[in-house]
C-alpha positions in Angstrom: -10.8 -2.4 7.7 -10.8 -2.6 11.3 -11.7 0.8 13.3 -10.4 0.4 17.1 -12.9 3.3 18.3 -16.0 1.7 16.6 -19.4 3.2 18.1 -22.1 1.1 19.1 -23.7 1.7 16.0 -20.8 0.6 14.2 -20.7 -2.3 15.8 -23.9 -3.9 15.0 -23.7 -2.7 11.7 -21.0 -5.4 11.5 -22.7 -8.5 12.9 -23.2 -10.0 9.3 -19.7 -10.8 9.0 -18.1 -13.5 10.3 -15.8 -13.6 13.2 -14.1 -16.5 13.6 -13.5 -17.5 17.6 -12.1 -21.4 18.9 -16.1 -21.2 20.2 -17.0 -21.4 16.4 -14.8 -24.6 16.0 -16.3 -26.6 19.3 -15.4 -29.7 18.9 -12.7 -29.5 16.8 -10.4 -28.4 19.2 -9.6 -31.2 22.0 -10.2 -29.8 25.3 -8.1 -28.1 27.3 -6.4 -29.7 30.3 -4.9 -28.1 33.6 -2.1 -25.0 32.6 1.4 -26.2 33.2 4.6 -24.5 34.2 6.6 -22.6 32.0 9.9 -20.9 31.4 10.4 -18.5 34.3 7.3 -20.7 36.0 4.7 -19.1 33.7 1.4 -20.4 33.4 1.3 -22.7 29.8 -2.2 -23.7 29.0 -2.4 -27.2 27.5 -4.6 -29.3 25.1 -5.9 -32.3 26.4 -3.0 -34.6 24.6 -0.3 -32.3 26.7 0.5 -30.0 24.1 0.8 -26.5 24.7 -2.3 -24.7 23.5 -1.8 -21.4 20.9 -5.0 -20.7 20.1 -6.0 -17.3 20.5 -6.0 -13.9 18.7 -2.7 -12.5 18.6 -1.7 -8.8 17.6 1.3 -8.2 15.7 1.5 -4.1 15.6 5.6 -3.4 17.1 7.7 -0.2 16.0 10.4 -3.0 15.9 11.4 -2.9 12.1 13.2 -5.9 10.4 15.7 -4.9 10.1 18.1 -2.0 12.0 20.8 0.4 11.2 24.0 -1.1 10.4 26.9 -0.6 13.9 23.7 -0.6 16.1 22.8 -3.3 18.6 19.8 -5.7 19.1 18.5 -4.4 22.4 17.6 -0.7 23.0 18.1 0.9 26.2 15.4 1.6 28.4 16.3 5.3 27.6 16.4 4.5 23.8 13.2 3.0 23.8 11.2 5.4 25.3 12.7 8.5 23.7 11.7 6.8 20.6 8.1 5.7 21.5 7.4 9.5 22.9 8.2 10.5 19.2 5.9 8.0 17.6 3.5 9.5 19.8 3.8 12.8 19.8 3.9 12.6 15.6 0.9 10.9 15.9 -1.1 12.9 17.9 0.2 15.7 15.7 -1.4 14.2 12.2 -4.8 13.3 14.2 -5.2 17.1 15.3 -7.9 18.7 13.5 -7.3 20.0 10.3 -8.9 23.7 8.9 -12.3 23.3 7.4 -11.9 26.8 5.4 -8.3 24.5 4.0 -8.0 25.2 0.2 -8.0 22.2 -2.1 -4.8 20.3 -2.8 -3.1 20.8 -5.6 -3.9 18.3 -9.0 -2.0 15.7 -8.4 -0.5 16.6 -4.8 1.9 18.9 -4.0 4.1 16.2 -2.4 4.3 16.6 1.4 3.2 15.1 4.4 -0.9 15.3 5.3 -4.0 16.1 3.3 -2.4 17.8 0.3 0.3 15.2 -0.3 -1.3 11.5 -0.5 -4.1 13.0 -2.2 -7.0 10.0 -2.1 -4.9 8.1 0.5 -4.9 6.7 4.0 -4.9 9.6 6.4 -3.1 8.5 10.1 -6.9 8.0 11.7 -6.7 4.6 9.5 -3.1 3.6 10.6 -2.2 1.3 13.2 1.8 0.8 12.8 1.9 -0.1 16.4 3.5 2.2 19.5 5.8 0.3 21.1 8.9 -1.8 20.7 8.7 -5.5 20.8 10.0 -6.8 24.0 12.2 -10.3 24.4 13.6 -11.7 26.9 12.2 -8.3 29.4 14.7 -6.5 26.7 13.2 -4.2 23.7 14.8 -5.4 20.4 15.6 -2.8 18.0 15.2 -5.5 14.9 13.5 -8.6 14.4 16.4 -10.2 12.7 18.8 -11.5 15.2 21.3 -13.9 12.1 23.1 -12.4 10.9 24.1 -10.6 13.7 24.3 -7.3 12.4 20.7 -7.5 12.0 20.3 -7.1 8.0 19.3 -9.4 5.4 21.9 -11.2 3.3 22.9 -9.3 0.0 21.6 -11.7 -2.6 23.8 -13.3 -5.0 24.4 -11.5 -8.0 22.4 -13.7 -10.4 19.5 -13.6 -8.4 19.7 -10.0 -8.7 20.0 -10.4 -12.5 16.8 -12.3 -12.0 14.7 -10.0 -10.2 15.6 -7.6 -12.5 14.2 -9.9 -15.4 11.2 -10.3 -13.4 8.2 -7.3 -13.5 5.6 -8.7 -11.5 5.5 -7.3 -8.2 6.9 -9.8 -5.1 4.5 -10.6 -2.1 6.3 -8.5 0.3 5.9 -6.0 -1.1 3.9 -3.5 1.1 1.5 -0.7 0.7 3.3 2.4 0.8 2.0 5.8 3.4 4.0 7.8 1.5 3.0 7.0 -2.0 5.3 7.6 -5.0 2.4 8.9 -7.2 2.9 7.3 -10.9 5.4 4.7 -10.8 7.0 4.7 -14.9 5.6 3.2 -18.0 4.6 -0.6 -18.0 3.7 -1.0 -14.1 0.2 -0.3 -15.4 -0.1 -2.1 -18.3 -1.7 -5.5 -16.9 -3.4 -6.0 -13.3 -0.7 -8.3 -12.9 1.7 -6.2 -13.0 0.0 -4.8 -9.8 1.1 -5.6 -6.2 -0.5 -8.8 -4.6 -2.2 -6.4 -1.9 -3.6 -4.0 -4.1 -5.4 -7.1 -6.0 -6.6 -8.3 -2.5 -5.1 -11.5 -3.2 -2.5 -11.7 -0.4 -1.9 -9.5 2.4 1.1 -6.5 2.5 4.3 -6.9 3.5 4.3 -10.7 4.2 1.8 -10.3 7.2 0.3 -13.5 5.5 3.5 -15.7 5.7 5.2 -17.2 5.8 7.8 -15.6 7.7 4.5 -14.0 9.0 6.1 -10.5 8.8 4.4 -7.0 10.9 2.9 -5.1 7.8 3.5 -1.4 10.0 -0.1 -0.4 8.2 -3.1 -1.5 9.8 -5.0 -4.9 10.4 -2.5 -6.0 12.8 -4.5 -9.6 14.0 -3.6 -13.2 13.2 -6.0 -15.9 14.8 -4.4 -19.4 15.6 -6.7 -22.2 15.6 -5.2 -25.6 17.0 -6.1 -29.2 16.7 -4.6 -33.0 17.1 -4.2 -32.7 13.1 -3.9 -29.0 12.5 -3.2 -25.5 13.3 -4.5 -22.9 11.2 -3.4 -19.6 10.9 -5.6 -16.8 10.1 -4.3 -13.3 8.7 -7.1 -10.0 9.3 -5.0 -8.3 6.2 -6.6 -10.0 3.2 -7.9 -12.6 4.8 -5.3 -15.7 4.5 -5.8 -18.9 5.9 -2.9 -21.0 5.8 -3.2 -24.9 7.2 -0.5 -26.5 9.0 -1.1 -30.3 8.6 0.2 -32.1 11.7 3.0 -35.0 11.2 2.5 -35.0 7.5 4.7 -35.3 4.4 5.3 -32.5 2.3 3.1 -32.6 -1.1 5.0 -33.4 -4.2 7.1 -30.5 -5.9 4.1 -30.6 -8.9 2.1 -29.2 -6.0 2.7 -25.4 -5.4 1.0 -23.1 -3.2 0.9 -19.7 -2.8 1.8 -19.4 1.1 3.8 -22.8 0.3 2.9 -26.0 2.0 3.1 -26.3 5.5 3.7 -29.3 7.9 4.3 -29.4 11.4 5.4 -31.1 14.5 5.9 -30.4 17.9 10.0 -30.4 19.7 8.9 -30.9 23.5 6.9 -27.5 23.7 7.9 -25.8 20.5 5.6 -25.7 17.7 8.0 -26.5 14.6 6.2 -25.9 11.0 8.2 -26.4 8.0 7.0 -24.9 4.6 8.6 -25.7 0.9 7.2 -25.9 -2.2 5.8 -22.2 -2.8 4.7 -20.5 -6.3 6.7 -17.8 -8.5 3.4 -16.3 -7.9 4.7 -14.9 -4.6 8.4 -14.6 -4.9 9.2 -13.6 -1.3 11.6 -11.1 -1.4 12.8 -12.3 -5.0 13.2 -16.1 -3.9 13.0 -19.4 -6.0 10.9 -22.4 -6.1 13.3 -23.5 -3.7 12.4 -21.1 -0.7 12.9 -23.2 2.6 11.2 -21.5 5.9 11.1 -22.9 9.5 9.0 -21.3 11.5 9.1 -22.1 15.4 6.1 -21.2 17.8 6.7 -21.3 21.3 4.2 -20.1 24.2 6.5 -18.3 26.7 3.1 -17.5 29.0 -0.7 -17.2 29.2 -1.0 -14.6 26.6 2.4 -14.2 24.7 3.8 -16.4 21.7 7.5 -16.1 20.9 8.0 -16.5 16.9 10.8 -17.3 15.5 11.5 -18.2 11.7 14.8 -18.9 9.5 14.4 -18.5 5.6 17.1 -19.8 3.0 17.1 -19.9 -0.6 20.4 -21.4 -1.9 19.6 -19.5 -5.4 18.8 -16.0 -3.6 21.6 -16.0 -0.6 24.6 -17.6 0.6 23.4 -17.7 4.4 20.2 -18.3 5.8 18.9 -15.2 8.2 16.5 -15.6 11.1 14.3 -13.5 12.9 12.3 -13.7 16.3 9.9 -11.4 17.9 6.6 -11.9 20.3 3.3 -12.1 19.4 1.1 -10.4 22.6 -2.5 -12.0 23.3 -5.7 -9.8 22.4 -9.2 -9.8 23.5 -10.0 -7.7 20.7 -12.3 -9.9 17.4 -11.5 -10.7 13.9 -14.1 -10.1 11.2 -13.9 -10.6 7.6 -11.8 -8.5 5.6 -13.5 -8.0 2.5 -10.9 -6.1 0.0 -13.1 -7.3 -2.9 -16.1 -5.2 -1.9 -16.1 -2.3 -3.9 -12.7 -2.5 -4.9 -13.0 0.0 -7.7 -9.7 1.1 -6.8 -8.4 -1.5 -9.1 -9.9 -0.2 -11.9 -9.6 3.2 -11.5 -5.8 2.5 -11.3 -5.8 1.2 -14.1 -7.6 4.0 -15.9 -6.4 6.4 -14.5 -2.7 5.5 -16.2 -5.1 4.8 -20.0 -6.3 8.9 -19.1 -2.3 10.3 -18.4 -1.2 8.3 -21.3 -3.8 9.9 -23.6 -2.7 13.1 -21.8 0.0 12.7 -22.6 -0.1 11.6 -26.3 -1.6 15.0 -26.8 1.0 17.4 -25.4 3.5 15.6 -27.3 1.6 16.5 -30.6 0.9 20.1 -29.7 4.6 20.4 -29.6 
C-alpha cells in the first residue's frame, strides 16, 4: 500500500519494485511536439501526430461522492464547500491523535464503534486516503459525479434485474471495501472464496477504481497512470494493479471474447479521447449489469496537468436510461509501484477459517442447549 510520509529508509526499501514512468516506455511513445492552446487558452501538450498527450500520473482522491442527496444541486457554494472540507479535516486530525498506551484491550469481537475497539484487525485512518477536497469543474465544486440524470442518482433498475441480482451470490466488482466493517456478514457468504469480493481476492480493484467507469474508491491508492501511443493508451490502476489496453481505431473483439474490464477501443473526436468498451464478463457484473453493459468513456485534457473524465453507462437489461458522470482527474508528481495484494495475503484464508471456527462454535452451543 502506498504510505505518503515514507522515510528515506522506506524508500529504498522499495526500489525492487517496479515503477512504471513514460521514461520506461522510450520509444514507444512518439515524441512530443510544441504545447498548443486550449480551452480558456491553456497550455495542451501534444504528441508528435497533433494529438493531445494524457500521459502522466493522475490522482483520483475527491470528497465528491457519486452520487448526492436527492433536492440538492450539482455545485456547492464556496461556503458549502469549505464548511464541509474543514470537517473532513478536523475528523481526521481527530482519529490520527494519539491514542493511550495504558488503553485496555478491545472487546472479542469489537464493541462496535468508531476507532481501535471497533474495526478490530482493520484499517486505522493513518492508512486512509479518501481525499480532502471537492472536485472542481468548470472553477465550480460539484457535489456529485453524476451530472444525467439530473437529480444526480443512478437509475432504479428494472424490476427483473433486481430479481436477477437477487438470484446472483457472487459479489459485483464495485463493490468496495468497507471502513466500517459489518463484522460477520450471514451464513453462505463464506462458504466458497468466490463468494468473496473481487478486492478482497486481489483480483480487481474496490469500488470500480479499475474501470471502467474508472470510479474514486474513497479508500486509499488513489493513482492511475496513462500511457499513450499512435496504437494505444493504457491505463494503469495502483489499487490491485489493473492494466486495461485501449486499442486505437480497432474493431471490437467478437461477443465469444469476454473480458474482465471489457474490451476497449478508441478514437480520438478533434481533442477528445473517446474509448468505447462492450463485451465484459458476469465475472464482474458492474453494479448488477448484463453481458450487454455499454460504457463510453470520454478523456479530454482541459490544461497541462488536469484531465476532464467523463463516462455514460447503459444496460438496456439493468435500466431504462443511461446515466453519466464527469469529474477531473488532477496531475501528480508523486510514483506508482507495484501493488502486490498477493504477498502474504493470509487474509484470505484466515477469512475463511475463521467462519469454519464460529460455525464449529457454534455447532456446540446449540448442543449444550
Amino acid at each position: 500500500m502506498r504510505n505518503r510520509v515514507l522515510t528515506a529508509a522506506a524508500i529504498a526499501g522499495t526500489m525492487a519494485a517496479v515503477s512504471l514512468t513514460p521514461v520506461g516506455l522510450a520509444g514507444q511513445a512518439p515524441k512530443a511536439a510544441a504545447a498548443t492552446t486550449g480551452k480558456g487558452g491553456a497550455s495542451i501538450p501534444r504528441t508528435a501526430d497533433g494529438k493531445p498527450d494524457l500521459t502522466g500520473m493522475y490522482d483520483l482522491a475527491t470528497l465528491t461522492p457519486v452520487e448526492r442527496q436527492a433536492g440538492t444541486p450539482l455545485v456547492l457554494t464556496d461556503e458549502q464547500a469549505t464548511k464541509l472540507e474543514k470537517q473532513v479535516a478536523e475528523r481526521k486530525d481527530s482519529q490520527a491523535a494519539p491514542i493511550k498506551a495504558d488503553r485496555p484491550a478491545p472487546p472479542l469481537g469489537g464493541d462496535g464503534s468508531a476507532g481501535p475497539a471497533g474495526n478490530v484487525g482493520g484499517y486505522n485512518s493513518f492508512w486512509i486516503d479518501s481525499g480532502s477536497h471537492y472536485s472542481v469543474v468548470d472553477g465550480r465544486k460539484r457535489a456529485s459525479i453524476l451530472i444525467d440524470p439530473p437529480d444526480g442518482r443512478i437509475p432504479q433498475v428494472k424490476p427483473e434485474a433486481r430479481q436477477r441480482m437477487m438470484r446472483t451470490v457472487r459479489p459485483t466488482s464495485d463493490q468496495s471495501a468497507r471502513e466500517d466493517d459489518p463484522g460477520f456478514e450471514g451464513n453462505g457468504a463464506y462458504d466458497d472464496p468466490e463468494r468473496r469480493p473481487l478486492g478482497e481476492r486481489c483480483l480487481m480493484g474496490f469500488g470500480s477504481t479499475s474501470g471502467p467507469p474508472v470510479l474514486p474508491n474513497y479508500f486509499y491508492n488513489n493513482l492511475h497512470q496513462i500511457v499513450q501511443t499512435r496504437d494505444a493508451v493504457v491505463i494503469l490502476t495502483e489499487m490491485v494493479h489493473d492494466a486495461r489496453i485501449v486499442r486505437m481505431n480497432a474493431e471490437h473483439a467478437p461477443p465469444t471474447i469476454r473480458k474482465w474490464m471489457g474490451d476497449s477501443v478508441g478514437r480520438w473526436d478533434g481533442d477528445t479521447l473517446v474509448v468505447d468498451t462492450t463485451n465484459f464478463t458476469d465475472k464482474t457484473r458492474y453494479r448488477g449489469t448484463t453481458e450487454n453493459l455499454h460504457i463510453v468513456e470520454r478523456f479530454r485534457r482541459v490544461d497541462a496537468k488536469t484531465l476532464l473524465y467523463r463516462f455514460t453507462v447503459e444496460d438496456p437489461d439493468t435500466w431504462a436510461t443511461a446515466w453519466t458522470g464527469e469529474y477531473p482527474w488532477p496531475a501528480t508528481g508523486e510514483l506508482l509501484y507495484e501493488y502486490a495484494c498477493h504477498e502474504g495475503n493470509y487474509a484470505m484464508g484466515n477469512i475463511l477459517r475463521g467462519a469454519r471456527l464460529k460455525e464449529a462454535n457454534d455447532a456446540k452451543k446449540t448442543i449444550q442447549r
